[in-house]
N, C-alpha and C positions, 0 to 999 in steps of 0.2 A: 493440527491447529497452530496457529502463530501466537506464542506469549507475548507479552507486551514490554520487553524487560525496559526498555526507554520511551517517557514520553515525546511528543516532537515539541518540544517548548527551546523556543528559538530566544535571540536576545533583543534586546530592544529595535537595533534597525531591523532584525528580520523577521520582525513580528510584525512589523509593518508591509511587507512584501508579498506580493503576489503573486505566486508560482504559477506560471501556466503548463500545461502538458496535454500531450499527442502520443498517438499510435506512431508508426508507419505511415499507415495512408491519411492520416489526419481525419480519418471516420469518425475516431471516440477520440476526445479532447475535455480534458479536465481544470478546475486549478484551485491552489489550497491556499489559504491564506497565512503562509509562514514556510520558512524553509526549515529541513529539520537539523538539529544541533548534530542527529547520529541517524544513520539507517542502520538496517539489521539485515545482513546478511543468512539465511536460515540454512541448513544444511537438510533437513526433510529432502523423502525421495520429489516429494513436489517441486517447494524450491529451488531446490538443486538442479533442476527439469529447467524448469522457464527460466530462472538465471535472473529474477530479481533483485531490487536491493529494498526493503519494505523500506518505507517512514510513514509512520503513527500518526491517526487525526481523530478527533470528535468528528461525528458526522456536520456539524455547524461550521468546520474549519474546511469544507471539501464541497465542490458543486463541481456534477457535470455540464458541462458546457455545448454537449452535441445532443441530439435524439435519443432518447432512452433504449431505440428500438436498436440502436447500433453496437450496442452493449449486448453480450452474449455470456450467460454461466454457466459456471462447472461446477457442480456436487459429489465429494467423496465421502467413502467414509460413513461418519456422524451425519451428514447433509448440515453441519451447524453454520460451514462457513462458505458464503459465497464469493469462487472465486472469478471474478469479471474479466470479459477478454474480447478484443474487436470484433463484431461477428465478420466483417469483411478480409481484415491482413490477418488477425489471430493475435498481435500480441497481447499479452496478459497487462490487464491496466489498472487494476484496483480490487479488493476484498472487501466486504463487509462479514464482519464478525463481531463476537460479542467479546469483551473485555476479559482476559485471561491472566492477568497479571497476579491472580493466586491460586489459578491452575488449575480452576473450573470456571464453564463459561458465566459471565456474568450478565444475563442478556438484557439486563434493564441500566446496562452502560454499553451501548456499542462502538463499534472503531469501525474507522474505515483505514484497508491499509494500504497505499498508492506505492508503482512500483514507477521508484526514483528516477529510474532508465529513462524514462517518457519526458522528464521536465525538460522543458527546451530554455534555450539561452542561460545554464543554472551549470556553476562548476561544480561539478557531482564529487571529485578528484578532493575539493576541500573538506567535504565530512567525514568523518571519524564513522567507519565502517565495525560493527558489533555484529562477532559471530556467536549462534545460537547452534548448540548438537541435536537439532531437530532429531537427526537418523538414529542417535539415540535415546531423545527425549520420550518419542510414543511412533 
């Protein structure tokens, strides 16, 4: 599971700002309303697999923007947290989980957690990258 150790609360101009985001083949296309101050890096054998960088949203800060039909999940584990991936190219494009920030799921606060990679025209190189020891967390 993904903690939550940073919220994505951005500053005033990029609270205002609307991230857009893409796969590969531009099948599944996203975008969130704020860019995040940190993404989080996870070391899990998952993470560490797909090669994300998370940033943190309420579900009301994130819409998809393609067919819901082109979005494909993955369940391990627990089944608690869904993780979302093109069904067409395969990249891994978003999570919905339930808020973990005390280390049990919270499920009547969920997150959605979008994988930074995908934001297009967005200098990823400028935020402040947060590594989590997943591989030894659980």
């Amino acid at each position: 599971m993904l903690p939550l150790p940073h919220e994505a609360v951005g500053d005033r101009r990029s609270s205002l700002m609307t991230i857009k985001a893409s796969c590969h083949c531009k099948g599944t296309t996203f975008e969130v309303s704020q860019a995040p101050q940190t993404v989080t890096q996870c070391t899990c054998s998952f993470c560490s697999k797909r090669g994300s960088l998370w940033a943190y949203y309420v579900p009301s800060q994130f819409k998809l923007t393609s067919p819901p039909e082109n979005v494909s999940v993955y369940q391990w584990g627990s089944k608690t947290v869904k993780h979302g991936f093109c069904a067409t190219c395969g990249c891994g494009t978003f999570t919905e989980t339930p808020d973990w920030s005390t280390g049990e799921p919270d499920f009547d606060n969920p997150k959605i957690s979008v994988n930074s990679r995908l934001f297009d025209d967005f200098d990823l190189d400028k935020v402040e990258v947060v590594v989590i020891d997943g591989k030894n967390l659980w």
